[in-house]
C-alpha positions in Angstrom: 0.0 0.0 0.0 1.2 3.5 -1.2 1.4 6.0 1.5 0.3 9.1 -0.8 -1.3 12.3 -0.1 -4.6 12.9 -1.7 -4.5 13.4 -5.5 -6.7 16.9 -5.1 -3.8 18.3 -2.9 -0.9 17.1 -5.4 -2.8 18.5 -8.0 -3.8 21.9 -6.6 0.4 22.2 -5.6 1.0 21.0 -9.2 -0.4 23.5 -11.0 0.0 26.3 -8.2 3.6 25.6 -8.8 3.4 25.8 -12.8 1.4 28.9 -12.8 3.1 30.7 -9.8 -0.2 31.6 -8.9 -3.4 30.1 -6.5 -6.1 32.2 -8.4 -4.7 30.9 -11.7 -4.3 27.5 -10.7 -8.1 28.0 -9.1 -9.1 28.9 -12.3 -7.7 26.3 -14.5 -8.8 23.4 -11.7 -12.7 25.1 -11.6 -12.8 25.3 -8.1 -12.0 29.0 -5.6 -8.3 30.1 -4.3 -9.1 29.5 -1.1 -9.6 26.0 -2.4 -6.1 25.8 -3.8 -4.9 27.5 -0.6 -6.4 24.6 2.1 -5.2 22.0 -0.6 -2.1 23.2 -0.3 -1.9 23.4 3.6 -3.1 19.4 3.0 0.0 18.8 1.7 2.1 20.7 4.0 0.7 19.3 6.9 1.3 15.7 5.0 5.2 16.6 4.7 6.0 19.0 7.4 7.7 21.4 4.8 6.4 24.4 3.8 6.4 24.1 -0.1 5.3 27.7 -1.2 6.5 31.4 0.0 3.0 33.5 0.0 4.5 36.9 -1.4 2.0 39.9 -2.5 0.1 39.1 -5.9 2.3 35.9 -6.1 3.4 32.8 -4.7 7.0 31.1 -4.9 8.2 27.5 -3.9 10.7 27.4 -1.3 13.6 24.2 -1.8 11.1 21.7 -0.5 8.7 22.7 -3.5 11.4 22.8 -6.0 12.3 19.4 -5.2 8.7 18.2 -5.4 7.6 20.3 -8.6 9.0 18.3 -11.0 8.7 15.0 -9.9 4.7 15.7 -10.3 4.9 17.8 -13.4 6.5 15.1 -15.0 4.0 12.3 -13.6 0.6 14.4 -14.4 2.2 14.7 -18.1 3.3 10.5 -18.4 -1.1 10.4 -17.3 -2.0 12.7 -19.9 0.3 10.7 -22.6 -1.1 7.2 -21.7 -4.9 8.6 -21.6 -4.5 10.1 -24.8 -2.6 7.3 -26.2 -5.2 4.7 -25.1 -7.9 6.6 -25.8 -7.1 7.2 -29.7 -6.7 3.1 -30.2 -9.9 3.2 -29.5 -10.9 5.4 -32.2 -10.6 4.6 -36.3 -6.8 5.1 -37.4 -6.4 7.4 -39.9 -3.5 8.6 -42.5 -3.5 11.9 -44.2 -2.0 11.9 -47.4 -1.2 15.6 -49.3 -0.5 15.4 -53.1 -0.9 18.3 -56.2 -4.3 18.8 -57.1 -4.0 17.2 -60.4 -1.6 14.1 -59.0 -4.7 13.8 -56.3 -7.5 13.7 -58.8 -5.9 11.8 -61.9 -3.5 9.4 -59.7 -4.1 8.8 -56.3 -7.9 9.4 -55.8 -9.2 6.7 -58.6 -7.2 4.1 -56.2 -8.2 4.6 -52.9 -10.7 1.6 -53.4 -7.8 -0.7 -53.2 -6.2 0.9 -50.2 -9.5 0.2 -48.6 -9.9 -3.7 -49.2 -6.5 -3.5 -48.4 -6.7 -1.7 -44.6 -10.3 -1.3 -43.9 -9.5 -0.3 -40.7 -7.8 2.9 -41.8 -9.3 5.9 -42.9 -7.2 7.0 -45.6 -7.9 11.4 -46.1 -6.6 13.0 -49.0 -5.5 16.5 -48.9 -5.1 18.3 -51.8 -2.5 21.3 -52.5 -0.9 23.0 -54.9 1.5 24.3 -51.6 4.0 22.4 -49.9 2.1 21.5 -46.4 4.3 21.5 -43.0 4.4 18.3 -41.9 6.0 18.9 -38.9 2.8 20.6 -37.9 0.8 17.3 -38.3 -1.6 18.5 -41.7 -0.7 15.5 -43.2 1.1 12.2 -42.6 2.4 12.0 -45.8 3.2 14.1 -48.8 3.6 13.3 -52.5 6.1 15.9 -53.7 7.0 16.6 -57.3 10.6 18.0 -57.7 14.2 17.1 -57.3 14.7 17.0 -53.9 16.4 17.0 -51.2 13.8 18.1 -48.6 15.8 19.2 -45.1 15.0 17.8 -42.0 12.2 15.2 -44.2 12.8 11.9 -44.7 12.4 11.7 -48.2 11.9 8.7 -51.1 11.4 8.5 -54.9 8.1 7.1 -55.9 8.0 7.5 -59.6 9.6 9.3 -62.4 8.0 10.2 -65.5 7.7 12.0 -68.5 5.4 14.4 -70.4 4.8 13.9 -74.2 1.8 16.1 -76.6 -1.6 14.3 -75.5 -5.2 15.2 -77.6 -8.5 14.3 -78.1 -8.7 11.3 -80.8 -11.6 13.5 -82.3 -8.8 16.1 -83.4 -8.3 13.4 -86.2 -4.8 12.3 -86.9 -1.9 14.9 -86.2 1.5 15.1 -87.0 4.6 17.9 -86.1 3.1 20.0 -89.4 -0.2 20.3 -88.0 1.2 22.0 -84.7 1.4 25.2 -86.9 -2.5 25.5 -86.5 -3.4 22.9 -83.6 -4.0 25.5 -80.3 -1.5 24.1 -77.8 -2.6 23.6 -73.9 -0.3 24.8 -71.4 -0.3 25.2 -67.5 1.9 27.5 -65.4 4.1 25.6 -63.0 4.1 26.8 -59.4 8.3 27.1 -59.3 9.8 28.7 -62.7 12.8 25.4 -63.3 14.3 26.1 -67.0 14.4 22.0 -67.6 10.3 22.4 -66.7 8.2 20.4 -70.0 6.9 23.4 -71.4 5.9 23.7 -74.8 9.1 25.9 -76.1 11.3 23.2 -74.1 9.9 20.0 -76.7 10.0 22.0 -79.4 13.9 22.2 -78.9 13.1 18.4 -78.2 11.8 17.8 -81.2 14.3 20.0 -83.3 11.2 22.3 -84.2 11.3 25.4 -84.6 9.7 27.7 -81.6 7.0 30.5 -83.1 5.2 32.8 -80.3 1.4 31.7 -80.3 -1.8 34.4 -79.9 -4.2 31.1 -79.5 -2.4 29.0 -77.4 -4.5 28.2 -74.2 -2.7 28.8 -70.9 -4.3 27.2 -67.1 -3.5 28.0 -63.8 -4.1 24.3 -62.6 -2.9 21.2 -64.2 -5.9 19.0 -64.3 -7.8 21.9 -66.0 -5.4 21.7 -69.0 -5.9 17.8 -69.2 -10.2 18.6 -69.3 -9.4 21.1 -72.1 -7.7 18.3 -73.7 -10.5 15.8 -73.2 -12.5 18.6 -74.3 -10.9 18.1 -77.9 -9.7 22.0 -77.3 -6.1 21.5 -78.6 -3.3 19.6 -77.7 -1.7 19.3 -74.1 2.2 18.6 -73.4 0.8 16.3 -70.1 2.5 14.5 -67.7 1.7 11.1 -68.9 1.4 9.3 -65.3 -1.4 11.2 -64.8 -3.3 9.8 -67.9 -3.0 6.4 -68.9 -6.3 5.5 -68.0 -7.7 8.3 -70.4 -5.4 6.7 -72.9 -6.3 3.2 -72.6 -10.1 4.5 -72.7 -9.8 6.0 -75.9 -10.5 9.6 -74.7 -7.1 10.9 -75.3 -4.3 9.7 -77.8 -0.1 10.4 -77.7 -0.2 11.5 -81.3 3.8 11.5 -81.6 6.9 12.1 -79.5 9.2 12.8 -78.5 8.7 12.6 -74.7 10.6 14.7 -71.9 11.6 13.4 -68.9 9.8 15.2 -66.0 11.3 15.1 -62.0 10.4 12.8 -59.9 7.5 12.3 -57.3 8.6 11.4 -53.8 7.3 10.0 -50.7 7.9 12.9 -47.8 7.4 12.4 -43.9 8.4 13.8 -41.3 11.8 12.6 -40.0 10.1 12.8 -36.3 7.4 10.3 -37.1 8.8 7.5 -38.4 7.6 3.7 -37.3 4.1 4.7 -37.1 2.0 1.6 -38.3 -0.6 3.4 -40.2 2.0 5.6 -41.9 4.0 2.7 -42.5 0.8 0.9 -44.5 -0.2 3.7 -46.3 3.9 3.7 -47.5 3.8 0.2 -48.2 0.5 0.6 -50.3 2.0 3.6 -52.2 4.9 2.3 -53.1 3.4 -1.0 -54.4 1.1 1.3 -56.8 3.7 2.9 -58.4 5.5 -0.5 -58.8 2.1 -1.7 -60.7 2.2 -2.4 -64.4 1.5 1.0 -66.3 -1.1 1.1 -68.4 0.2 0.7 -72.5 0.4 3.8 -73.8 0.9 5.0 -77.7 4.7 4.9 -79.0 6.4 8.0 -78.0 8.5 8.1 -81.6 5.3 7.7 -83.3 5.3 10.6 -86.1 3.1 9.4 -88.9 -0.1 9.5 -87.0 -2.4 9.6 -84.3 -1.8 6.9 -82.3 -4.8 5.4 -80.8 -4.5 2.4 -78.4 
């Protein structure tokens, strides 16, 4: 049998102590200072010390309630991290995962049905962002970040790399490097200027073509708006073709001809203080393994007599 004082009396000195105050501590326990003040004399009377100096407008601890302080500051706190702890397993596990806006709607969001029969007993939330998130600030779990790296104080791997290659609508009939003189080209503006970015003066220099400024070319904010232009049949798109195989396989888009340019790479960020987290480490495992998954056939990339349609 523990010989203890009462709990109300080590809490009442506990946070006394931490506020350096007995109205504050009053207030944050929900009971009156004169409350905190008998608790107190409780626990002297218990030790035979006197554990607080009563000063005007403040109290301090004397040596006997410097010693003690800490000793239940850091208990209380081991409570509050157990409770909590045992209190989320009871609730659903979650993940948050942060990607692009276009990556989340043409990649990632058309497979969460697999990540559910895989773990249906985590939520999986998507967040999506044209911004890097913070994820030291616990927005997200995980972040799918398109770029070269490195990423300080992240722990950081490479998912997938890709390339982008001139994408249309098959009902633009077939096309060929002559018919780019009058075809309106779709372009989107990347969120960091990078001179190796895939823009449409960069594969003409690609494709040993000469570069001719364009009054009808169609310019987007957002990259999934320029790939529903191209579905739209509104021109023709230099797309990132990870993001559209599926489109391609259905027949609503076509790679008309190449060549392609390599893109950067997509990685798998988390934070390097959060690693060995089970649900984190699931989600991983499941990301990885879908960007490991046979890719969808897509039209030849050195195709120039046509429109190639799969």
């Amino acid at each position: 049998m523990r010989r203890l004082p009462p709990l109300s009396a080590l809490r009442a000195f506990e946070a006394a102590a931490r506020h350096g105050s007995f109205k504050n501590a009053a207030n944050e326990l929900a009971v009156t200072p004169t409350a905190i003040s008998h608790q107190i004399r409780v626990l002297e009377q218990y030790t035979g010390l006197t554990l607080f100096e009563r000063q005007v407008r403040k109290v301090v601890l004397t040596d006997a309630g410097v010693e003690l302080y800490p000793v239940l500051r850091d208990g209380f706190n081991a409570f509050e991290t157990v409770l909590q702890r045992l209190g989320t397993a009871q609730t659903r596990r979650r993940v948050i995962i942060s990607a692009t806006n276009a990556f989340m709607a043409r990649w990632l969001a058309p497979r969460v049905a697999d990540f559910r029969q895989l773990y249906p007993e985590i939520d999986l939330e998507l967040f999506a962002s044209d911004q890097a998130v913070d994820l030291e600030s616990g927005v997200a779990d995980i972040a799918i970040r398109y770029g070269r790296g490195p990423y300080p104080g992240m722990v950081a791997e490479p998912l997938f790399a890709h390339s982008f290659a001139p994408v249309c609508s098959p009902r633009l009939g077939p096309l060929t490097h002559a018919d780019l003189d009058q075809a309106p080209l779709i372009d989107f503006k990347w969120a960091r200027g990078d001179p190796l970015n895939p823009t449409w003066k960069n594969w003409f220099a690609a494709a040993g073509l000469p570069w001719k400024a364009r009054h009808g070319q169609l310019l987007f904010s957002d990259e999934d708006h320029a790939i529903q232009a191209a579905l739209a049949g509104q021109g023709v798109a230099l797309l990132s073709l990870a993001l559209v195989p599926a489109d391609i396989a259905a027949g609503r888009l076509a790679q008309p001809f190449g060549p392609s340019m390599p893109g950067h790479t997509y990685h798998l960020v988390r934070s390097a203080g959060r690693l060995h987290e089970p649900n984190v480490d699931s989600a991983l495992a499941w990301l990885r393994g879908q960007a490991r998954a046979p890719a969808t056939p897509l039209a030849r990339p050195d195709d120039e007599d046509g429109c190639a349609k799969p």
